[in-house]
C-alpha positions in Angstrom: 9.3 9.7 47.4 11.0 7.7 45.1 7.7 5.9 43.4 8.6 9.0 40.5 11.0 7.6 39.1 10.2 4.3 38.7 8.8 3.3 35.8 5.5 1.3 35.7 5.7 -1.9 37.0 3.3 -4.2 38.2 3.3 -7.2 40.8 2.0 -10.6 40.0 1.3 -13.9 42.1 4.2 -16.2 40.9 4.2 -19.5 41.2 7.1 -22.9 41.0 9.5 -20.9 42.9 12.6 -23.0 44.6 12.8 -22.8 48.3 10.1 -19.9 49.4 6.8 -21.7 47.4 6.1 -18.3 45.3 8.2 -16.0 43.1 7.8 -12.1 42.0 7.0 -11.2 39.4 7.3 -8.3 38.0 5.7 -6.0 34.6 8.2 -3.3 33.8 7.8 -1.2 30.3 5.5 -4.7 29.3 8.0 -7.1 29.7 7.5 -9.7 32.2 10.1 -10.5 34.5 10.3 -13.2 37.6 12.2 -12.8 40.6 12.0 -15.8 43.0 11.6 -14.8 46.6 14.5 -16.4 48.2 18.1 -14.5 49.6 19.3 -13.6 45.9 15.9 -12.8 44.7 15.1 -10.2 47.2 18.4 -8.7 46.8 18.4 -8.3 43.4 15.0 -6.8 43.8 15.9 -4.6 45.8 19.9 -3.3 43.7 17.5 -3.3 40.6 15.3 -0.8 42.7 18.3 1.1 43.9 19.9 1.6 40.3 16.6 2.6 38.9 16.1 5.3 41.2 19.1 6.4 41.1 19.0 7.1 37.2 15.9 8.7 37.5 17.0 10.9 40.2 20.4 11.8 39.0 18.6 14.1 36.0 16.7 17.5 36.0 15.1 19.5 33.5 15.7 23.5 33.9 13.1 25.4 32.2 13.6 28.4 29.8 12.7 31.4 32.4 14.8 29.4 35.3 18.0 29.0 37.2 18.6 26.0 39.4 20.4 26.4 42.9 21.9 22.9 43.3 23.5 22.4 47.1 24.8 19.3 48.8 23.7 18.1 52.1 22.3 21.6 52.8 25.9 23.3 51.2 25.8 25.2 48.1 27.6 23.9 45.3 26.6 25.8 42.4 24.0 27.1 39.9 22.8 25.8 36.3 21.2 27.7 34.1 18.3 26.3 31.4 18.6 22.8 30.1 19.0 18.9 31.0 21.5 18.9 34.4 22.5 16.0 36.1 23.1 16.1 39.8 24.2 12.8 42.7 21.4 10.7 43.7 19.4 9.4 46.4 19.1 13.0 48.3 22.6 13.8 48.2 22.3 16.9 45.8 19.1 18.9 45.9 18.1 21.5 43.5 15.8 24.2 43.6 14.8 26.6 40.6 13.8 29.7 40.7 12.6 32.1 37.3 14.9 34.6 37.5 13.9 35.9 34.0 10.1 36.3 35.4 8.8 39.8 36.2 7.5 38.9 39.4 4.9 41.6 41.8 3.3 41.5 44.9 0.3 43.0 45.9 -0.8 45.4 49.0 -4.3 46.2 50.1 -5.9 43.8 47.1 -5.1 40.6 45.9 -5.8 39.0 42.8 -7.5 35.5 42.7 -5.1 32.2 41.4 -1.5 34.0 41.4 1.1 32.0 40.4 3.3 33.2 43.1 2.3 32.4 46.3 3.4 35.6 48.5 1.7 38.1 46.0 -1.0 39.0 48.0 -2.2 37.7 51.6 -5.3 37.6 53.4 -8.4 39.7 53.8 -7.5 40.5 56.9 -4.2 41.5 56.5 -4.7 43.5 53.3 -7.4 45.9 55.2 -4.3 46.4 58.0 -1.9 47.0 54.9 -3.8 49.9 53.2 -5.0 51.9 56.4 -2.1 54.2 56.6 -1.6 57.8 58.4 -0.4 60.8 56.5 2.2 63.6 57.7 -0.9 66.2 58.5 -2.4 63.4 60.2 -5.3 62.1 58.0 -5.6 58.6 57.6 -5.6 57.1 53.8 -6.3 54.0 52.6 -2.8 53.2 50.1 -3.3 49.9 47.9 -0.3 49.5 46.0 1.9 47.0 44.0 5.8 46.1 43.2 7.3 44.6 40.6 10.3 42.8 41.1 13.6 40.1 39.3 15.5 37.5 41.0 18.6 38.9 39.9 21.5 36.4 42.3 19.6 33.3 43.3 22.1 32.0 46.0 21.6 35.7 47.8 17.5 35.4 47.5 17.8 31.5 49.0 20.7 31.8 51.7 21.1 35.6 53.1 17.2 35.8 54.4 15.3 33.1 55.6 12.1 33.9 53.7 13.2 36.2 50.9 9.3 37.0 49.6 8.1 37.5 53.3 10.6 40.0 54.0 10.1 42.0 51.0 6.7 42.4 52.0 7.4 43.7 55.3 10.3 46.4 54.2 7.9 47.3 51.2 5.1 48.0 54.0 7.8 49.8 55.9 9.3 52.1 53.3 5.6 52.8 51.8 4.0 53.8 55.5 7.3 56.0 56.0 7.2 58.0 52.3 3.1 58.6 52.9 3.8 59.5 56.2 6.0 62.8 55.2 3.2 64.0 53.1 0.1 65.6 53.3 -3.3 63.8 52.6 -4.2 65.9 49.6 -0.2 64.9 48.1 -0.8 61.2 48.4 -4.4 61.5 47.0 -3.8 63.6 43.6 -0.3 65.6 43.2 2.2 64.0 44.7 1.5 60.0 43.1 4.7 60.0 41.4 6.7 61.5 43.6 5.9 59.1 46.2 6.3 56.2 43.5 10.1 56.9 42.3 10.7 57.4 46.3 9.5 53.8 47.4 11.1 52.4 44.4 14.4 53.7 45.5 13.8 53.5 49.2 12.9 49.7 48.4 15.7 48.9 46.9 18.0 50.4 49.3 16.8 48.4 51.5 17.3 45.0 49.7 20.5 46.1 48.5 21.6 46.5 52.3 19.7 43.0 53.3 21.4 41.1 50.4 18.2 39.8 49.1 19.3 39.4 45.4 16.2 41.2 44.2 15.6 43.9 41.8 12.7 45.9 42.2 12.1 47.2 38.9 8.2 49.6 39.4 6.1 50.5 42.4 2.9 51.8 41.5 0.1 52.9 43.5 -3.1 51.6 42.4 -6.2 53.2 44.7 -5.8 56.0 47.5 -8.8 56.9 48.9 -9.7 58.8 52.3 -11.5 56.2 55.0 -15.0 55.1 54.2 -16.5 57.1 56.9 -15.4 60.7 55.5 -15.1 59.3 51.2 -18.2 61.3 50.7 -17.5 64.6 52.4 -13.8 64.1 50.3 -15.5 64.0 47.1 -17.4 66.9 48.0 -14.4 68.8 48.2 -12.7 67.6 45.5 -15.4 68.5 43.3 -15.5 72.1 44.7 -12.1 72.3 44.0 -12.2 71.1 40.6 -15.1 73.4 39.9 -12.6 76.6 41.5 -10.0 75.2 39.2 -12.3 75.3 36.4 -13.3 78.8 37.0 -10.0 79.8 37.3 -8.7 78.0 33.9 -11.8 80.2 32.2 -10.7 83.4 33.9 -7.1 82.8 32.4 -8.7 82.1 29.3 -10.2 84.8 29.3 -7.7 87.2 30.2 -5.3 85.9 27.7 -7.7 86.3 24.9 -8.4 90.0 26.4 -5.8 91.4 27.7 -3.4 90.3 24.1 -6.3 91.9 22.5 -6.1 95.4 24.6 -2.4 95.2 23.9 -2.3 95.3 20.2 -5.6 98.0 19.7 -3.3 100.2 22.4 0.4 99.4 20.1 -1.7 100.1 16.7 -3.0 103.5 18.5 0.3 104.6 19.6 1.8 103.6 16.0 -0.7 105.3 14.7 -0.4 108.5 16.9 3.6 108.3 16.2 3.0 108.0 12.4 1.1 111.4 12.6 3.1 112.9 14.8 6.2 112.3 12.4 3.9 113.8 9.5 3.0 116.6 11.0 6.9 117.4 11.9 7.9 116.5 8.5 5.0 119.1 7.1 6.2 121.3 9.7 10.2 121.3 8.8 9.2 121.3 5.2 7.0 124.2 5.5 9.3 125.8 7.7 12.1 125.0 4.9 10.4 126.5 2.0 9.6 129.4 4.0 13.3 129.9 4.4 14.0 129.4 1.3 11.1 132.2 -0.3 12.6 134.4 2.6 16.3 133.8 1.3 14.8 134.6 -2.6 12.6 137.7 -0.9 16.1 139.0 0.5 17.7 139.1 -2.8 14.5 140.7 -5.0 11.9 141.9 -2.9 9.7 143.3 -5.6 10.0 140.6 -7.6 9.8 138.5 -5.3 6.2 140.3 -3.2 4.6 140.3 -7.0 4.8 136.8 -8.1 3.7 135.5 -4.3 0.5 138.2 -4.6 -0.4 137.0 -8.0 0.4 133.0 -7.1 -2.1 134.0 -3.6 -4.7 135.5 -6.1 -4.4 132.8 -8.3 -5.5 130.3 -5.7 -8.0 132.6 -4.1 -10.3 134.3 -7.5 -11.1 130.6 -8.2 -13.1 130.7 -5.2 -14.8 133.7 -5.2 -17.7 132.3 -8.0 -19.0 134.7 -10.7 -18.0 138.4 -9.6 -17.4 141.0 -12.5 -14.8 143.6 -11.5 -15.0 147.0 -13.2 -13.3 150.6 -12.3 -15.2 153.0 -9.6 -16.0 155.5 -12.1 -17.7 153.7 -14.6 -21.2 154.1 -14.6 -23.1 151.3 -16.1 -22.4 148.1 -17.6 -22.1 147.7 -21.3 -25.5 145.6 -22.5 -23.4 143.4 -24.8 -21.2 142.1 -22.2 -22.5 138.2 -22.0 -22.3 138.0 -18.2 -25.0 134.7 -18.1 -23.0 131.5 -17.1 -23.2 130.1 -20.8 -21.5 133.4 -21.9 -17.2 133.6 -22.7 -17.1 135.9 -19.2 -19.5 133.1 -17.6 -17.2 130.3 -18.3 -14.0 132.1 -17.5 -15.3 132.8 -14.3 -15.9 129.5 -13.8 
């Protein structure tokens, strides 16, 4: 135990010594030194022994991540943090560090080969009785999960539980079986992941909290959840049929929403376009009807005047129409031969 911190020595055969026929003697750091092996001799050895160890046990190195619980004769006396501490010797004060700044996790259901922290996963055995879980319709699921945890008080993660790590297993088991077991299979599979995450998280650390552990848990994230062997083919056969309904159903929507916006705005420019002609047809209608109100008023006040401009302004609009037509009185009895009636003639064109 205490060969550590000694520095190197080395024993020789001694020779001339006084009383006991031999002496010690003795290589520290290179430098020779003989100790005769009489009363004095051996009890020097042995205070030289005593002081050495004692210097080299009386100092500790605290690394950067860690925090050192020092106690004495199994008592608590108090904590150092990073750096060169000196403590009594010879047993009296022991020390134990712990990285408090170290994200540390556990794993359940898998484990991952050389952890540096010895509870993070366990056995084969014990991971394939970790994962098998039942779900609140009654399927069974196979859960693999992790947690991610800080030493946050290091006297409450040493002195409160007896094995801090071990427990933490067992209430993350616990409060994971207990969440998965208030859902259905098809939430722990695909929708309700997260859900179930920030639940254990919480439910975790509850639990700690009210064990004094002196932990933090800072994630819990499920990893692979998967039906049982026996049935994982059959599941993926439904999963795929559902994910080929969903798909369908995500095309239909597409389609509809490219249709139906569609269908909307031909049936709004209709309507507009129906309103606009209705509102020009009524304002043709009112203006009509105002201008007839108006030639009525004027009719009222001159009627002859008034009858002989609208029957020369209607025969003005209609004689256009008519093409060529000559117009000559009843009682005449032939044309005169002179008259150019051909369309290149003066008559011609004004009849055009």
């Amino acid at each position: 135990m205490f060969a550590a911190f000694l520095p190197p020595f080395k024993v020789v055969p001694g020779r001339d010594a006084p009383t006991m026929g031999g002496m010690i003697r003795l290589e520290i750091g290179g430098n020779p030194v003989e100790i005769p092996i009489d009363g004095k001799g051996i009890a020097g050895l042995v205070i030289a022994v005593v002081v050495v160890i004692g210097a080299f046990s009386s100092f500790y190195q605290v690394g950067i991540e860690e925090e050192a619980v020092v106690t004495r004769f199994g008592k608590y006396i108090k904590t150092e943090p990073r750096g060169l501490r000196f403590k009594l010797p010879f047993g009296i004060d022991k020390k134990e560090t712990l990285a408090v700044q170290r994200q540390l996790k556990q794993e359940f259901g898998f484990g991952t080969p050389d952890a540096s922290n010895r509870s993070q996963w366990s056995s084969a055995s014990q991971q394939e009785e970790e994962k098998q879980m039942v779900t609140g319709d009654l399927n069974a699921a196979l859960v693999e999960w992790v947690i991610q945890y800080r030493i946050d008080d290091p006297t409450e993660y040493l002195f409160n539980v007896r094995n801090a790590d071990s427990t933490l297993r067992h209430a993350s088991e616990s409060v994971m079986r207990e969440v998965v077991g208030d859902r259905t299979v098809d939430e722990v599979i695909t929708i309700g992941r997260q859900e179930i995450e920030d639940e254990c998280r919480k439910g975790l650390q509850n639990l700690v909290n009210k064990y004094g552990m002196g932990l933090s848990i800072t994630q819990v994230q499920l990893k692979n959840v998967n039906p049982p062997r026996q049935v994982q083919a059959s599941f993926n056969e439904v999963n795929q049929a559902q994910q080929e309904r969903e798909k369908s159903i995500n095309v239909a929507n597409g389609q509809y929403n490219r249709e139906v916006p569609k269908a909307r705005g031909e049936a709004d420019q209709q309507i507009s376009e129906a309103e606009g002609y209705a509102t020009q047809r009524i304002n043709e209608a009112e203006g009509d009807a105002s201008r007839f109100n108006a030639l009525f008023t004027e009719y009222q006040k001159a009627p002859g005047v008034t009858k002989r401009r609208i029957y020369l302004e209607t025969m003005q609009e209609v004689l256009p129409q008519l093409g060529k037509k000559v117009i000559i009185d009843e009682s005449a009895n032939q044309v005169l031969p002179l008259l150019q009636l051909g369309a290149d003639g003066p008559l011609g064109s004004k009849a055009k």
